[in-house]
C-alpha positions in Angstrom: 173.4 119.7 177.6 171.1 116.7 177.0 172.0 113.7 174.7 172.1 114.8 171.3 170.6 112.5 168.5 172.2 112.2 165.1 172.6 109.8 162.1 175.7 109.1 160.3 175.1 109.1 156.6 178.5 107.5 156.0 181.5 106.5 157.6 184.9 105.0 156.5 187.2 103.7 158.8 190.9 103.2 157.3 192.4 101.1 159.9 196.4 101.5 160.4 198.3 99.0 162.6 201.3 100.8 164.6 204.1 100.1 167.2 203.3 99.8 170.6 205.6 102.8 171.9 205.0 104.8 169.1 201.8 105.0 169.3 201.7 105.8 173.2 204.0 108.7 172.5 201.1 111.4 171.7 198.8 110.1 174.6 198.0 111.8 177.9 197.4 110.3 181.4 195.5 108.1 181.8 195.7 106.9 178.5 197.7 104.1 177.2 197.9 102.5 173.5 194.8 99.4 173.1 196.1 96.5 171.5 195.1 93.2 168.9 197.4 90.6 168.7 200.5 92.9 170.0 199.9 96.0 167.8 197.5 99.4 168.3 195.5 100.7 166.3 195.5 104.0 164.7 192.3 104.9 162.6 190.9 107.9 159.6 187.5 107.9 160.9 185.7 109.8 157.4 182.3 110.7 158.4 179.5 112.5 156.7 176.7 113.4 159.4 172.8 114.1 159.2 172.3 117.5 161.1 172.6 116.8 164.5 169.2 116.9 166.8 169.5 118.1 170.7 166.4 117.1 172.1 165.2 120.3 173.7 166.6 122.7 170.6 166.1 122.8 167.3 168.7 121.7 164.7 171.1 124.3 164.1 173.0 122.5 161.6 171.4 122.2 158.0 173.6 120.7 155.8 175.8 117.6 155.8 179.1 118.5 157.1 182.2 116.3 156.0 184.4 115.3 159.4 187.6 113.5 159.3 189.3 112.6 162.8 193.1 111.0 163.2 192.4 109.1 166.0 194.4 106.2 168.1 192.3 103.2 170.2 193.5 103.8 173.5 192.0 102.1 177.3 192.0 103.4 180.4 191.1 102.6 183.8 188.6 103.5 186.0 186.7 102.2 189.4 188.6 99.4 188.8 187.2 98.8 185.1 189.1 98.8 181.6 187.6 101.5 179.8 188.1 101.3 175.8 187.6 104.3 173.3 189.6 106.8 171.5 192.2 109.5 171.5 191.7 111.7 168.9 195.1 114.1 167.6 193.1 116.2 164.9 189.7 117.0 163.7 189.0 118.7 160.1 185.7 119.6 158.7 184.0 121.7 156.2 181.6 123.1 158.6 182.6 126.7 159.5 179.3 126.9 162.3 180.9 128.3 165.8 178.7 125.4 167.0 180.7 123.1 165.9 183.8 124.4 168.1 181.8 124.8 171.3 179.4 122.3 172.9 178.1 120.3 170.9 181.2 119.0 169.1 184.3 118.5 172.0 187.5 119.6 171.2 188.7 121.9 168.2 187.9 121.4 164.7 189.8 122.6 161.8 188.9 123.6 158.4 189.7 122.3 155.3 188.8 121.7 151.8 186.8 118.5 150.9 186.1 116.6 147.7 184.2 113.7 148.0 183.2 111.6 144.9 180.8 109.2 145.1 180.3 106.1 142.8 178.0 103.0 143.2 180.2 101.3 145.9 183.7 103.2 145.3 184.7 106.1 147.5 187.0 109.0 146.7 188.0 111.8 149.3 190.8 114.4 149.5 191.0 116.9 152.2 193.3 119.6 152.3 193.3 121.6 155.9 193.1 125.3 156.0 196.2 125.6 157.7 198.1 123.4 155.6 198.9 120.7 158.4 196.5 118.1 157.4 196.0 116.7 153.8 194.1 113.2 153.3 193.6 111.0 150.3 191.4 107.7 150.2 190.3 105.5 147.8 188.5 103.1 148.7 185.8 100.3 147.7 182.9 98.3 149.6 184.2 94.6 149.5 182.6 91.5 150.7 185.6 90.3 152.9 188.5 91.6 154.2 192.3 91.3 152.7 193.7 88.1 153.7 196.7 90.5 155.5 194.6 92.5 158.0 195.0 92.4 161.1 191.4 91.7 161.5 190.6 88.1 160.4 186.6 88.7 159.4 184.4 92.2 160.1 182.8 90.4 163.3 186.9 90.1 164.9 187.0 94.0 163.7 183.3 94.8 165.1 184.5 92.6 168.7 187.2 95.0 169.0 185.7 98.6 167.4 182.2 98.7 168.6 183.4 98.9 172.2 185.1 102.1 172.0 182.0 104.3 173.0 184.4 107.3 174.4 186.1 109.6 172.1 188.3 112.4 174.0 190.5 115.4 172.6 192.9 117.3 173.8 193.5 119.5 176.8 191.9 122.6 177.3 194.1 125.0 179.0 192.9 124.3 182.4 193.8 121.0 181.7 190.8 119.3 180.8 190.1 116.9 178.3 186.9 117.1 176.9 184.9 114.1 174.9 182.4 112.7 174.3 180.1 109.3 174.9 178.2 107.9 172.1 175.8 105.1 171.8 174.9 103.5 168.8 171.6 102.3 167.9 173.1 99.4 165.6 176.6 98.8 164.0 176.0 97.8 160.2 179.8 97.5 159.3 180.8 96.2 156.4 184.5 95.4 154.3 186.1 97.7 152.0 189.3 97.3 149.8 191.8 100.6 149.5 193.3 101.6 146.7 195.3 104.8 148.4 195.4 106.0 151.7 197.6 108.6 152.8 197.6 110.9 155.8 200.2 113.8 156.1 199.1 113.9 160.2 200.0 110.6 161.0 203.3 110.6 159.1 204.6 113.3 161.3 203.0 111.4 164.6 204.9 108.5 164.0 208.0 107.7 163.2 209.1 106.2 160.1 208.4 102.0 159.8 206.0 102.5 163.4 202.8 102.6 161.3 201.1 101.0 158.3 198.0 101.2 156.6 196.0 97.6 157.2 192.3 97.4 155.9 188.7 99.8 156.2 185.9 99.3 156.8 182.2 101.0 155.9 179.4 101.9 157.9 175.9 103.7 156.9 172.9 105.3 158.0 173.9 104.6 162.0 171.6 106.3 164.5 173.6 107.2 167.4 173.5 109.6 170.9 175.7 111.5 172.2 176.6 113.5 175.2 180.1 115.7 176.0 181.9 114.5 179.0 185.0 116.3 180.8 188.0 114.4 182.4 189.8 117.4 185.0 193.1 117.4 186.0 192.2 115.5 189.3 190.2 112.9 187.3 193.2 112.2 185.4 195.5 112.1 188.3 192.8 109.6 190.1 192.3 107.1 187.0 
């Protein structure tokens, strides 16, 4: 499938900080836990798209779907390189489009219930899966800095370390694949947010109790991004 073009209307990122170990646990080969200054990093990536564009179809998606993805930064290596992205344990949306299971989106997607309130510069958004294994809550607010506890010192130490990850991947398939995707941004227009709440009911049963903590978010909009889907095999994984 050629790259696909698509803008993010909005994105929150509610940044967690978690034990090294505990946050390896869920991975698989080749992936191991990324780190900043001796923890990794666990995300809620929030994410309101634009329909999606693949350059030689028409869009197929028409309305603004709501995405939210548990994910943990994670590196790899291959020919010799450190690769950075993400490993992502559980994706929910309000889409119900078959398209968004197969190939444009990697990986399964699970439905839930979204409400998403919207105020000047404060954000509210439950979501409450279909299958009652995922339920969300965040409240959060644009800011001009971060709090003086993250783990990130400024935005620019959190954009050094986030921008990077360009490689998302999901779980296996049953023939042992795990199937991603690579995206590049057009530009990165981050910017601080204070939270008010932020629970996730999928990360407190990923991790055990005291291995994870919620640390800052931040807030991007309007990005203009490709994509393409990417495959790593059994024998991929076994080589890296």
């Amino acid at each position: 499938m050629p790259p696909t073009s698509a803008t993010i209307d909005r994105q929150i990122l509610v940044i967690y900080r978690a034990q090294e170990s505990a946050a390896n646990a869920p991975l698989p080969a080749p992936f191991r836990a990324r780190l900043f200054k001796d923890h990794a990093i666990a995300a809620l990536s929030l994410v309101r798209l634009k329909p999606p564009k693949p350059r030689l179809m028409p869009s197929l998606i028409t309305t603004q779907p709501e995405h939210i993805a548990h994910q943990i930064a994670v590196q790899w290596t291959h020919n010799g390189d450190t690769r950075a992205g993400w490993y992502v344990l559980r994706r929910d949306t309000t889409a119900r489009s078959v398209v968004l299971g197969g190939s444009i989106f990697p990986g399964k997607l699970n439905h839930g219930r979204f409400h998403v309130h919207e105020q000047d510069a404060r954000f509210r958004i439950t979501c409450d899966s279909d299958d009652d294994q995922s339920h969300v809550r965040v409240d959060a607010f644009a800011a001009d800095f971060l709090p003086k506890e993250a783990i990130f010192a400024t935005v620019e130490e959190a954009t050094t370390f986030l921008q990077p990850a360009t490689s998302t991947y999901t779980s296996a398939t049953p023939k042992g694949e795990l199937e991603g995707m690579e995206i590049v941004p057009k530009s990165w227009p981050i910017r601080a947010m204070a939270l008010w709440e932020a629970t996730s009911s999928v990360f407190e049963h990923a991790f055990a109790i005291d291995s994870l903590a919620v640390d800052c978010a931040m807030l991007l909009r309007n990005v203009e991004y490709e994509w393409t889907t990417t495959t790593l095999n059994e024998s991929q994984r076994a080589a890296l």
